[in-house]
N, C-alpha and C positions, 0 to 999 in steps of 0.2 A: 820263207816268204811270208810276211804277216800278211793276216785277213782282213782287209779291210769291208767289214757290213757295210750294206745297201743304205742310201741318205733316208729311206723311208723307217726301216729297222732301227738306225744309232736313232731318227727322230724321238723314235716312241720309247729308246731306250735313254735318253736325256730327260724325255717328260716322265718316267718313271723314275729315276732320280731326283731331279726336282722337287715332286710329288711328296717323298719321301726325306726329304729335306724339309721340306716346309711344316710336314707333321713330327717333324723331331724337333722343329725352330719353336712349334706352339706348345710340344711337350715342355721344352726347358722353359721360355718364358713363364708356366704356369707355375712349375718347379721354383721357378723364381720367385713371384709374386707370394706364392704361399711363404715362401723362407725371408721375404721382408715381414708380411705379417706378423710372424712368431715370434720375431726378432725384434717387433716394437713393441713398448710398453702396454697392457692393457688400460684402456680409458672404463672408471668405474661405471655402473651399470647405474641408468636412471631411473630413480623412482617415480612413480605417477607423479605427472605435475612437477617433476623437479626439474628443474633448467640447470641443462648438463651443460650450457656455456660456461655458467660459472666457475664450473671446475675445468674446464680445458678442454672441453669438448669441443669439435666444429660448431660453432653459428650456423644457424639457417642461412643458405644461400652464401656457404664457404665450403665446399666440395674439397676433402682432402687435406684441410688443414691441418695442421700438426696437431697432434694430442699432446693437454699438459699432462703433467704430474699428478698425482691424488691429493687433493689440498689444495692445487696453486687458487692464486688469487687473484684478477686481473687487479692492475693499478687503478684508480680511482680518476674518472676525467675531473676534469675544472667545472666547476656548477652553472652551468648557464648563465647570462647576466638577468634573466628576466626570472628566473627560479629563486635566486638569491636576492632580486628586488621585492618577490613576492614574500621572502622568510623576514627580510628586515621591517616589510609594512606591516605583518602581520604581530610581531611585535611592539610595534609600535603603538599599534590597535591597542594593543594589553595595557601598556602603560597610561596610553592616555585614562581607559577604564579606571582603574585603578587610581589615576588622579583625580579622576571626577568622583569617585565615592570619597578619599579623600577630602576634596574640596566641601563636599556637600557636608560632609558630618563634622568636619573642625570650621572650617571658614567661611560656613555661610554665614553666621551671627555677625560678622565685620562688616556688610554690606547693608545697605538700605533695600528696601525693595523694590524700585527699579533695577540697581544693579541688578539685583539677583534676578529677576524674570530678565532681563537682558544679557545675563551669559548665560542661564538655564534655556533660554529658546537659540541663542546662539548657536551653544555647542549640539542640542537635539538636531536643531534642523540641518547643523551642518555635518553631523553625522549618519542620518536619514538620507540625506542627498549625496552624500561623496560616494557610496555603493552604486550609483546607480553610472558614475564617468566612470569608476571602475571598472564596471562590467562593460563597459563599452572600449575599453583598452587591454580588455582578456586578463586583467589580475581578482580571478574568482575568487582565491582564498583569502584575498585582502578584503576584497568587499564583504568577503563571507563575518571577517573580525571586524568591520566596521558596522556591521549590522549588529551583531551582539552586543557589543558597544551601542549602538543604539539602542537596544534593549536596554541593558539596564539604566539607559539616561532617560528611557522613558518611566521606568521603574522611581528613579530618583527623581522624576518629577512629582511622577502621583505621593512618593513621600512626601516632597517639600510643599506641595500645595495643602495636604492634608498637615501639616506643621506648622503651616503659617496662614495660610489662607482658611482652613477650618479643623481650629485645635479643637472646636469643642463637638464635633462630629463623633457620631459613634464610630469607633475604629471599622468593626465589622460592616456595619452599611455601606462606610464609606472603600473596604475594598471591594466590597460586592461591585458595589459601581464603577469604582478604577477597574478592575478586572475585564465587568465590559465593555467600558470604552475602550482598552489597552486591546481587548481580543480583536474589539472590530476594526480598531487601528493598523494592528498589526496584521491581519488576514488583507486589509484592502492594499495596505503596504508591498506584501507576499504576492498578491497578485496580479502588481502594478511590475514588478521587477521576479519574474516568475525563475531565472537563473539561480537564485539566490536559494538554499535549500534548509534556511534556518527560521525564515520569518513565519511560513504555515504551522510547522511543530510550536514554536512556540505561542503565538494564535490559543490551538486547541489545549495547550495545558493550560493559558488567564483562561480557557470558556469553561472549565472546570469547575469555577470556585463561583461565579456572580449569584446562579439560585442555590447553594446551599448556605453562604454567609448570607445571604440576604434571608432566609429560611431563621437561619441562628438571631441572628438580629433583629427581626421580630419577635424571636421568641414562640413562635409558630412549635405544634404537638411535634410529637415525634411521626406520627403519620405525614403528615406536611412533608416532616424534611422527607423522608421515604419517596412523595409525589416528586420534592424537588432534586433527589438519585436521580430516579428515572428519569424525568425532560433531561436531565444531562445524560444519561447516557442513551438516549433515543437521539439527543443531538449528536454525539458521536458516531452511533450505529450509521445515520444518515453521509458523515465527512467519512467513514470506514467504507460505505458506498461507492459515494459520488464524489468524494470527495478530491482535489488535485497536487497530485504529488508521492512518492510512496512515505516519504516521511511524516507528514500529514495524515494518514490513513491507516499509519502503523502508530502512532501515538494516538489516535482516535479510538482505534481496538484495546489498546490496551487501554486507556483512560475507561469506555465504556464497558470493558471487561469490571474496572474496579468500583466504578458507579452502578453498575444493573448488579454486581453481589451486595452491594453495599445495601442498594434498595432492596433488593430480595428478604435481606439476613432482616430487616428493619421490619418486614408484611410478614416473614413470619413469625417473628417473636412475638409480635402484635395479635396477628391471630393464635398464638396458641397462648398466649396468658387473657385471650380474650375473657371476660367473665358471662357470655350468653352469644346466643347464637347471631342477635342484634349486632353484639360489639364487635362480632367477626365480618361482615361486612364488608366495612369499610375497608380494612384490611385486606379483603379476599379481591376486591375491587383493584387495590394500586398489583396485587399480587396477577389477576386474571390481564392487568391493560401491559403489565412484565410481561404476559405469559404471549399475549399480542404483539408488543415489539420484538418480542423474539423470534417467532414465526414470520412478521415481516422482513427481518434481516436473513431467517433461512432462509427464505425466498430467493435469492439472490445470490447469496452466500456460495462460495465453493461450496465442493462437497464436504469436508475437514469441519469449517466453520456453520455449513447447515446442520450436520451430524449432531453440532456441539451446540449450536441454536434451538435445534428440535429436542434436545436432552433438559435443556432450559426452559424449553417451553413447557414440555412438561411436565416436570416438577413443580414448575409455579403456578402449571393447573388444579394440579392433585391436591397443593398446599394453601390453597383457594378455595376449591370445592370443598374439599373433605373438611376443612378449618369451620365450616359452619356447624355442620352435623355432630363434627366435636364436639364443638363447644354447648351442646344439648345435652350431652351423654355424660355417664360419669368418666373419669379420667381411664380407668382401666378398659374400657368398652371405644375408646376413640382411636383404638388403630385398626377400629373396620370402616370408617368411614374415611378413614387415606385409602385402606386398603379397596373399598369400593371405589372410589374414586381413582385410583392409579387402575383398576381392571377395565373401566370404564374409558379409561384412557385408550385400549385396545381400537375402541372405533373409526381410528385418524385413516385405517385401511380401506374404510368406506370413503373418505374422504377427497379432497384432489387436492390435496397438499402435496408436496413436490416429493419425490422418491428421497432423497438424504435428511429430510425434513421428518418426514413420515418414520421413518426408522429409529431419527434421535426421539421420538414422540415413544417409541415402543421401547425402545432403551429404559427413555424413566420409568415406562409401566413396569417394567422387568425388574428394574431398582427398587419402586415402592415394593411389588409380592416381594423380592427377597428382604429386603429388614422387614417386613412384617415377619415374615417366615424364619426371620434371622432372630426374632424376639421370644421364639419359642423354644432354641437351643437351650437355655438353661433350665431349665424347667422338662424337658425332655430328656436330658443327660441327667436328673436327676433322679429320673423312675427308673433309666435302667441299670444305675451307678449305684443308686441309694441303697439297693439292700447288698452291696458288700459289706456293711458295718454289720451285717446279721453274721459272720463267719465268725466271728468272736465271742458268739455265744449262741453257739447250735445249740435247738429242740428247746431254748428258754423259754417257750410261751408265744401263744399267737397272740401280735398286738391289736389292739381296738380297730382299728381303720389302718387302711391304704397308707395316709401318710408316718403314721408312727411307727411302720416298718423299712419305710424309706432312711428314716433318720435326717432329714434335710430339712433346714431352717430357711427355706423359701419363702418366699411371701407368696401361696398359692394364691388368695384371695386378689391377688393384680394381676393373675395367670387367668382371669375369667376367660376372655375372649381370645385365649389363646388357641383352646380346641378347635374354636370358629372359623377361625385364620385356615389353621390346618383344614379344616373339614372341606371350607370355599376353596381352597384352592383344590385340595384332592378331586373334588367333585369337577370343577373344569377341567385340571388336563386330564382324569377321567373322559369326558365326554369329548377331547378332543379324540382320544385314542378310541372310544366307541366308532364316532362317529365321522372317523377319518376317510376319503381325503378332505371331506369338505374345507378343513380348517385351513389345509394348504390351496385349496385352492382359491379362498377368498386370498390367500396372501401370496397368490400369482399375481394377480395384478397388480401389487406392491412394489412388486420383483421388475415385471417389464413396464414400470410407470416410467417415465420421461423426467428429465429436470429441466425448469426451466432453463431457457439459453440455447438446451440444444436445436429447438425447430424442429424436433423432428430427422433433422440429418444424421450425418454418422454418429457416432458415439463418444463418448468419452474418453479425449486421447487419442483421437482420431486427426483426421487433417479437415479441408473446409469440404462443404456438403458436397457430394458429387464429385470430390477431385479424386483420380485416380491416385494408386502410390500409398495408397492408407492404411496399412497394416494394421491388420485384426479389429477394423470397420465393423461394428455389429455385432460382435462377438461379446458372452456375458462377462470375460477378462476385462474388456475395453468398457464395458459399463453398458454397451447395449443388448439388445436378444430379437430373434430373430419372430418376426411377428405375422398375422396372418398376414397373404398378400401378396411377404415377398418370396416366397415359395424355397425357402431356403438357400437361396442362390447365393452365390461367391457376391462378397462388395454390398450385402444388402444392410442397412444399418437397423437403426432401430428407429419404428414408424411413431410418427406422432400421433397417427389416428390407425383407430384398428382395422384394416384390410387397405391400407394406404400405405404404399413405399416409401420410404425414406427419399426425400432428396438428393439425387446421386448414384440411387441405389434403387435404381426403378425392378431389379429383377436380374439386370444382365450382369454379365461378371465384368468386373470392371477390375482392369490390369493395378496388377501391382497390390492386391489386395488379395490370392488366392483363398481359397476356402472358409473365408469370414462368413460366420453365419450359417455354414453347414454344420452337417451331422458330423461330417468329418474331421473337424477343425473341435469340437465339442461343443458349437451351439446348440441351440435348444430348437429343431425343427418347429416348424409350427402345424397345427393341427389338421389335417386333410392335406398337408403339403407330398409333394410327390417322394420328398425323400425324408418322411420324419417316419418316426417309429414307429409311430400312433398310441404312445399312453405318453401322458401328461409324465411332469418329473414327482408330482404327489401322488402315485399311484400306490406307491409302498410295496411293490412285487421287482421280481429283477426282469421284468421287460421294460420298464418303467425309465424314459432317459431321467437323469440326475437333474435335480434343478440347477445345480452348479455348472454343469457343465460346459467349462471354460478351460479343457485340457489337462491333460493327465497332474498338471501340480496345484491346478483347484480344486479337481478330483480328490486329492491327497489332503485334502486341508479341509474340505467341509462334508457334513454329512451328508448322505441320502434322505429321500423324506420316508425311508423304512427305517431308517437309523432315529430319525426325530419321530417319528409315531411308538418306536418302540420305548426312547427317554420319556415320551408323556405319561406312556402308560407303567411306567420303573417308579414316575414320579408318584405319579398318584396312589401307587400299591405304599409307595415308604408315607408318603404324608397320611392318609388315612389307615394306618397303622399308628401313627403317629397323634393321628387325633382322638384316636379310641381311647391309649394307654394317657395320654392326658387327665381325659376326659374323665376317666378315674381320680385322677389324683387330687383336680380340682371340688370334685365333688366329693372328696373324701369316703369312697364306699367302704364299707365294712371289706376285711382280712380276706375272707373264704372269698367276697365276690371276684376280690381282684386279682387272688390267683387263679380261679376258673377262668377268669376274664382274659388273662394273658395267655394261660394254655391253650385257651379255644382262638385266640388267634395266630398261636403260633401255628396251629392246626387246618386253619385258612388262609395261611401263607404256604405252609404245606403244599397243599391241594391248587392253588396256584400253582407252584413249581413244577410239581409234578405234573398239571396240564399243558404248562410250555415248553416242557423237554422234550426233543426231540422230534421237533413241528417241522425244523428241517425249512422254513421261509424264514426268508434275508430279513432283518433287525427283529426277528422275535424273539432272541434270545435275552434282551434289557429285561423284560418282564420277569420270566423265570428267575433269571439269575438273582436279578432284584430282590424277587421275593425270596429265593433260599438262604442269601444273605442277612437276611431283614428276619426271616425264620428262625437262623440261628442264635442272633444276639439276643432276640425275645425270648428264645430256649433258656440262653445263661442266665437273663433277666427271673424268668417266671422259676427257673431252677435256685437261684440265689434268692430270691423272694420265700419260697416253698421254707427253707431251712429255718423258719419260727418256728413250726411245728414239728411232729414227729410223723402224725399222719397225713400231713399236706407234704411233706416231702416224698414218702413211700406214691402219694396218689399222684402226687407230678409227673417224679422220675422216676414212675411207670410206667405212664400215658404217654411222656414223652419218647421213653424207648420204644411204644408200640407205634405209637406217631411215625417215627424214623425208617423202623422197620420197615411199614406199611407202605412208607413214600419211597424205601430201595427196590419194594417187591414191585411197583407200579411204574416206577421210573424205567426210561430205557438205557441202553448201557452208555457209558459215557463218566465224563466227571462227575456229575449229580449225582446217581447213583451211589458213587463212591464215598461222597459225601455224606451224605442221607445213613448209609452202612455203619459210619466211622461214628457219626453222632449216636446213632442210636448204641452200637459196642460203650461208646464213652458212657453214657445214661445205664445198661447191666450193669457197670463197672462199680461208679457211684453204690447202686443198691445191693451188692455187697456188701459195702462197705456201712452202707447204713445197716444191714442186716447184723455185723458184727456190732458197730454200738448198738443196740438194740438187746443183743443178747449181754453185754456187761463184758465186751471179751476185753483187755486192753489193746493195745493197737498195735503189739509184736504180735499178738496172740491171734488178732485179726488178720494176718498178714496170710497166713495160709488160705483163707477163704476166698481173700481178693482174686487168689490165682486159679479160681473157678471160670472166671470169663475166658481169660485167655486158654485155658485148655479145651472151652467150646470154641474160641475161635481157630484153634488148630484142627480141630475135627471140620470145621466149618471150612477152611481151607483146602483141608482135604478132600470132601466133598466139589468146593470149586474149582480145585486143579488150575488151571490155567486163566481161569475168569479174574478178567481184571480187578474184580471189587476185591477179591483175594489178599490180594497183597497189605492195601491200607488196613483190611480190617486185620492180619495175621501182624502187624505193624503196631495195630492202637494198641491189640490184648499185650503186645510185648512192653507199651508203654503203661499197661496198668500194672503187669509183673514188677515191673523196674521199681512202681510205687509199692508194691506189697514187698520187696527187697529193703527198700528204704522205713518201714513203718518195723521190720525187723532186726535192724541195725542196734538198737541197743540190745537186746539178746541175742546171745552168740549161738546157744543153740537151737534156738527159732533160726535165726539166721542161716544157719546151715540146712536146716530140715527146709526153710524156701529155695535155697540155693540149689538143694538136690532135686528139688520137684518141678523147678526153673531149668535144670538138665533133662529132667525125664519130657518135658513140654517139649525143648529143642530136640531131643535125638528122637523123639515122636516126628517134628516138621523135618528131621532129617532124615526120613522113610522115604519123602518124598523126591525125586531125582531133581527138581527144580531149586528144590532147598536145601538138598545138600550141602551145596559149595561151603554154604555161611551154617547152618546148622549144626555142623557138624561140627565143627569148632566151637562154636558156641557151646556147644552139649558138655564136649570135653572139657575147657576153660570152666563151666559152672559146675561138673561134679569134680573137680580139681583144688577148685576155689571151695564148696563144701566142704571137702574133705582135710584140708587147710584150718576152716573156720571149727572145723568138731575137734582137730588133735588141741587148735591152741584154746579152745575150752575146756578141753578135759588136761590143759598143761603140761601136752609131749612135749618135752622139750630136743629129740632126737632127730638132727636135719635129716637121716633118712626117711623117716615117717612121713615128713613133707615134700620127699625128693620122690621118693619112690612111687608114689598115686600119679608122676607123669612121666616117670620112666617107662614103666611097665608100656603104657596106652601109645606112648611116643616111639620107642624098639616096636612093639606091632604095627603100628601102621608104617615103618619102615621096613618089616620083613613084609608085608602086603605090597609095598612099592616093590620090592625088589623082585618079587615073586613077577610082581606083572610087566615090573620091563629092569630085567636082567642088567641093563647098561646104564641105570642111575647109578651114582657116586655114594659109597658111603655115608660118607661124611652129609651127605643129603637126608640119607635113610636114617643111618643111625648116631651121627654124631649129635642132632640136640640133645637127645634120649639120654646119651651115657653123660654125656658131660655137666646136666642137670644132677645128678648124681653123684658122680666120680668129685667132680670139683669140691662143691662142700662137705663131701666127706671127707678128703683129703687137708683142707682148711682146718680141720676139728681134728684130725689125726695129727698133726703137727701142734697141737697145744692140749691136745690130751695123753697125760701122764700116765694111763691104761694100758696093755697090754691087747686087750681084745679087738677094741676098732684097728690099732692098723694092721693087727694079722687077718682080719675078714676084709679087710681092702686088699690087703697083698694077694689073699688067694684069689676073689672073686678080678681084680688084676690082672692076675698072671691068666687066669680061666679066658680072659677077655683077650688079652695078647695070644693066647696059645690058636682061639678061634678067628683072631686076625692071620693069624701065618697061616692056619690050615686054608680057609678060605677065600685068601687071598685078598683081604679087604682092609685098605688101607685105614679108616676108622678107627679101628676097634686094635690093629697094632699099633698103631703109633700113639695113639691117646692109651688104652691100654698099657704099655710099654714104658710110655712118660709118668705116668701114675705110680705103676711098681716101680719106677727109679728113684722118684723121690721119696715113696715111703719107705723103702729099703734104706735109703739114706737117710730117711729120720731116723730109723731103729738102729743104722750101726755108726751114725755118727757119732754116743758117747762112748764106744769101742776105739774108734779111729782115733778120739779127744785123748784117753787113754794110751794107748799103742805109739801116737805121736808125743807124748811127754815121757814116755820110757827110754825115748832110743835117743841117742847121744845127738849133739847142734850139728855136727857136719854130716849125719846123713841123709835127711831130708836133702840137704844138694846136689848131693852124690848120686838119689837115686834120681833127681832132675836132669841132671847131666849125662845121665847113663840113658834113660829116654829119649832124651834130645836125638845123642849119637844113632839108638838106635831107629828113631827114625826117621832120621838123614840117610841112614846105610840104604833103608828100604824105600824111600821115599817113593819112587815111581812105582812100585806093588802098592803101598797105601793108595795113591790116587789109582789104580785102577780099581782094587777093590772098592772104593770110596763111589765109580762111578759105575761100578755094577750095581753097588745098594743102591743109588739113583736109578737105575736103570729098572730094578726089582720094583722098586718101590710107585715109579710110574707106571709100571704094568700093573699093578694092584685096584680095583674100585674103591 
């Protein structure tokens, strides 16, 4: 009897099938969809900006289209009819052009002059006027080539009126004058038919030329033409403005980019070949009214073009002011009156010139100090360079003066005011570093000044004042900073007046701008605000917020003002070092003064270093380091200097060693330290060596003495154990050894008596457990290599003599390995040993025709095989073993040579054949034995 279930039960058991149907219907279609995909071709991948229609991709707003091919191409449609009317008129345009310079330059003589001014205004005016029904029938590009065409028929006018109508006009006058009627033709032209985007550009390149040919044509100075650079390119600056159009405005820049250098290069030639402070003047005047247009166009200027405008300004202040004072002074004395004058420049900070303005202002000041400061590299490089030419002839004589030990053919006498340079500038960033933060804080308000345009509203890059949605509003990334007032609030921009909100940006957080202008975001809190640090960003300590602070990658890109306090005062330790050791040369002191001179300030570099190491506050380490650097090379200097004499070198690299010393013993631990150590080891080292010239030793002879230092530095290491300075200095003495190695190399038995006392120094540092590893070897390899360098001077020619000095030391420290771990391998322990040995002796027993060598090999051989079997040590039998085989078989091979030409031709094959057989009979006994001795032989070390 079947069961028929309940209608309520089959219900739920249909809807559970169903159910289960439907999730298996959407399993396969997925299964499906994916196995179309794979199965069609891939469509290549787009690169930015590339338009993947063109190769076969879907079109925008064709969902699913089929993908082409890689490559395909669509077919090309049919050209419009109004695109192809536009290509043939524009053509046409050309041609006629073309006819009409034609016409003008062959065919005008044929004609009367009615003719000729009756198709000359013809064809103008009817080419003037057809641009403008064009544009009103939407054919731009045609109009665009009927305008050109008009151009140069108005071109061809001013020719042919000047040809016929005034031949005897001065050319130049007369284009000064066509140019500006042409300009202001063509500009009213341009702005009558403002579609048109050729007639303004070319406007501003005729307004180029009317004041400077009319300047030439006159016959006007050269200052003249200079005044008439300028009005053109202050007319320009003005169309770069205000001017309508980008093409207009970008030929204006550039046009007045090439007229203000033009005028510039003209005021300054003029002032500096001025001949009295009078005739600079005038000069300084067109150079000051540059330095004024330029500041009026920063004004206004992007940030880009203020930057580049304030940079312009000034240098044509500098090159203005200072051009007077020059031209009073003698020629070598006149780059302190740029150089005061570009310092001078600094004031723009007090100023209310705009923030990108004021910066290019400080640019150029930065530009004059360096080529001032860039004027004293030669001359600098030449006190501390100049006495390497003394190495060529050590202890010859102290020479007269500072400069005749230099050896340089400089023109000191025009290095006057070079120490001055250095001294002025040392001496201000000097006192910015005294008297720091003031410096930055006068050049806070620099930082959060305003440029004009903004109002005061958001910042730079921002959206319009007050509108939400304006990311990174106020913030110093975005070009603003966060000012008294608005209390560091989210959306606050940057105030135009100090304790004034920004518009927009009254305080509250305004959406869409989070954390602009907070601490959080890396604005710069403002002072008493509830959420600022409370130190300024020049504070120079690490509570101090950054003045940059614009987010961890501005962070990363500019300094702290403890990072700039510390370059000022790096600078002015290297320039006034720099103006002292000049300062000698120019004044050419006597010999002794200039080496005292230099020692005692290597000595106040010293003492510097050593007071800034280890101060442990953020950017003080510029100073020190500065100075230990600047220490050193003066060391080399005042050391290479010292070698004229015999007793100024002993007094040097002395003082300089005790110097060194004295600044390791004071310094705290660290690199310096180590430094300081290594210098002064290197200075013992030197007077050694002077101590052997001195005594008349030769320089193999000397070679033993040198390794004085370095055997105090091995005790001295000793003593320091573990102390980091240890190492460099157990490091230098090895690099003075190496030199006393090398100064013994032409005698071979000096050479060895250093090589053995270069071993006795290493297995002294290898007492030590730290120096072992390297010592130790070291010890061994130099009384090895000694012992090498004595036999082949005294002409052993016996390869054991030179085998055996590393056998011996090689087998023991393989029975010391074995000793202490029983389960190293032979051939570890003792295989180099023997086989430094065994080998070349066996080489010389097979070509020597002696008796003796190869029976002390066989026996010392077979001694060595007999103590591989006993002890089991693969080694020593098997090398062993192979030794005695082959010299046994040198010695009876002319027995065998012998024995085998006695016995008759067929038994050598007989007894071949009778081997063979027998062992094929036994074949499977040979390979068991065969893999017992494998087996022996594996178990052996």
């Amino acid at each position: 009897m079947e069961h028929v279930p309940p209608p309520a039960e089959e219900l739920a058991r249909l809807d559970r099938e169903l159910a289960e149907l439907d999730a298996r219907r959407a399993q396969l279609l997925t299964r499906r969809a994916w196995l179309l995909a794979a199965l069609r071709p891939p469509a290549p991948t787009a690169a930015p900006g590339w338009n993947p229609s063109a190769w076969g991709a879907p079109a925008p707003g064709r969902p699913g289209a089929p993908a082409q091919p890689w490559g395909h191409v669509p077919p090309k449609q049919a050209s419009a009819p109004r695109s192809a009317q536009n290509v043939l008129l524009t053509l046409g345009g050309l041609l006629l052009t073309v006819a009409a310079i034609a016409f003008t330059l062959v065919s005008w003589g044929s004609m009367g002059i009615g003719g000729r001014s009756a198709v000359l205004a013809a064809v103008t005016v009817g080419a003037l006027a057809a641009p403008a029904v064009l544009l009103r029938r939407g054919l731009t590009a045609t109009a665009e080539a009927l305008a050109a065409l008009a151009l140069v028929l108005t071109l061809l006018d001013a020719y042919a009126v000047h040809a016929v109508a005034a031949p005897d006009t001065d050319g130049l006058g007369f284009t000064a004058v066509a140019a500006a009627v042409l300009a202001a033709l063509w500009t009213a032209y341009g702005l009558a038919l403002g579609k048109l985007r050729l007639p303004l550009p070319a406007a501003v390149v005729l307004a180029q030329w009317p004041l400077l040919f009319g300047a030439w044509a006159a016959g006007a100075p050269a200052l003249v033409v200079g005044w008439a650079l300028l009005a053109t390119a202050v007319l320009d600056g003005a169309i770069a403005l205000w001017g309508k159009g980008t093409g207009a405005r970008v030929t204006a820049c550039v046009g007045g980019s090439v007229m203000a250098l033009s005028a510039l290069m003209v005021g300054l030639t003029l002032s500096v070949t001025a001949s009295g402070p009078l005739g600079a003047l005038a000069p300084g005047a067109l150079l000051l009214t540059a330095s004024a247009a330029a500041l009026a166009g920063a004004w206004r200027a992007p940030r880009g073009f203020a930057r580049a405008g304030g940079v312009v300004a000034g240098l044509a202040s500098v090159a203005a002011v200072g051009g007077v004072p020059a031209a009073a002074v003698p020629e070598d004395w006149a780059v302190l009156a740029y150089l005061s004058a570009g310092l001078a420049l600094t004031a723009v900070v007090r100023t209310r010139l705009p923030r990108n303005a004021a910066i290019g202002a400080l640019v150029a000041s930065a530009a004059v100090v360096a080529g001032a400061l860039g004027g004293a590299l030669p001359g600098l490089a030449a006190v501390l360079l100049g006495p390497v030419t003394l190495l060529s002839d050590v202890w010859a004589g102290s020479p007269e003066g500072f400069r005749a030990a230099l050896g340089s053919t400089l023109p000191w006498t025009g290095l006057a005011a070079t120490p001055v340079v250095l001294a002025v500038s040392a001496g201000l960033l000097g006192s910015a570093y005294r008297w720091w933060p003031s410096p930055a804080r006068i050049a806070a308000s620099l930082i959060a000044r305003e440029d004009p345009g903004s109002g005061g509203a958001a910042a730079y890059g921002a959206g319009p004042a007050g509108s939400a949605g304006a990311p990174g509003a106020g913030t110093p990334e975005a070009g603003g900073a966060a000012v008294p007032g608005t209390g560091g609030k989210p959306g606050a921009g940057t105030a135009g007046t100090v304790g004034t909100p920004a518009p927009g940006a009254s305080g509250a957080e305004a959406p869409g701008a989070p954390g602009a202008g907070t601490p959080e975001a890396g604005g710069a809190a403002a002072s008493g605000a509830p959420h600022g640090t409370g130190a300024p960003w020049y504070a120079g300590g690490r509570a101090g917020a950054p003045w940059y602070a614009g987010g961890a990658s501005a962070a990363r890109r500019r300094p702290s003002g403890a990072a700039l306090r510390g370059a000022a005062g790096a600078g002015a330790a290297v320039l006034g070092w720099g103006a002292l050791l000049l300062t000698g040369a120019v004044l050419d002191v006597p010999y002794a003064v200039a080496v005292a001179g230099e020692t005692v300030l290597v000595a106040c570099l010293l003492a510097l270093a050593v007071r800034g190491t280890g101060s442990g506050r953020e950017g003080s380490a510029a100073v020190p380091v500065t100075a230990l650097v600047a220490a050193l090379a003066g060391a080399v200097s005042a050391g290479l200097l010292s070698l004229a004499s015999e007793g100024a070198s002993y007094a040097v690299f002395g003082a300089l060693a005790a110097l060194f010393a004295g600044a390791a013993v004071r310094a705290g631990a660290g690199v310096e330290r180590a430094v300081f150590a290594v210098a002064a080891t290197v200075g013992c080292t030197v007077l050694t060596g002077f101590a052997g010239r001195s005594l008349g030793l030769a320089p193999h002879e000397a070679a033993p003495l040198l390794l004085l230092v370095p055997a105090l530095t091995v005790l001295f290491g000793a003593r320091l154990r573990r102390n980091p300075v240890a190492l460099p200095v157990e490091l230098t003495g090895a690099l003075g050894a190496l030199v006393a190695v090398a100064l013994a190399v032409p005698d071979a038995p000096f050479l060895a008596l250093v090589l053995a006392l270069c071993g006795v120094l290493a297995a002294g540092a290898a007492v030590r457990p730290e120096r072992r590893p390297v010592a130790a070897y070291l010890a061994a390899a130099l009384f090895v290599l000694a012992t090498w360098v004595r036999l082949a001077a005294s002409e052993v020619s016996f390869p054991e003599a030179y085998t055996l000095p590393v056998t011996v030391p090689a087998l023991v420290v393989g029975f010391l390995r074995r000793r202490k771990d029983p389960e190293a391998s032979s051939w570890t322990a003792y295989g180099p040993g023997l086989a430094a040995t065994l080998l070349p002796s066996l080489a010389v027993a097979w070509t020597d025709p002696d008796w003796q060598r190869p029976l002390l090999l066989g026996v010392s051989t077979l001694v060595i095989t007999l103590l591989g079997a006993r002890y089991r040590l693969q080694a020593l039998l098997l090398l062993g073993g192979a030794v005695l085989a082959l010299d046994g078989l040198h010695e009876l091979a002319p027995y065998v040579v012998q024995v085998a030409g006695a016995l008759p031709r067929w038994l050598p094959p007989a007894l071949a054949g009778l081997l063979l057989l027998v062992m094929g009979a036994t074949y499977e006994q040979r390979l068991r034995d065969a893999r017992r001795l494998k087996d022996a032989l594996g178990r052996m070390r």
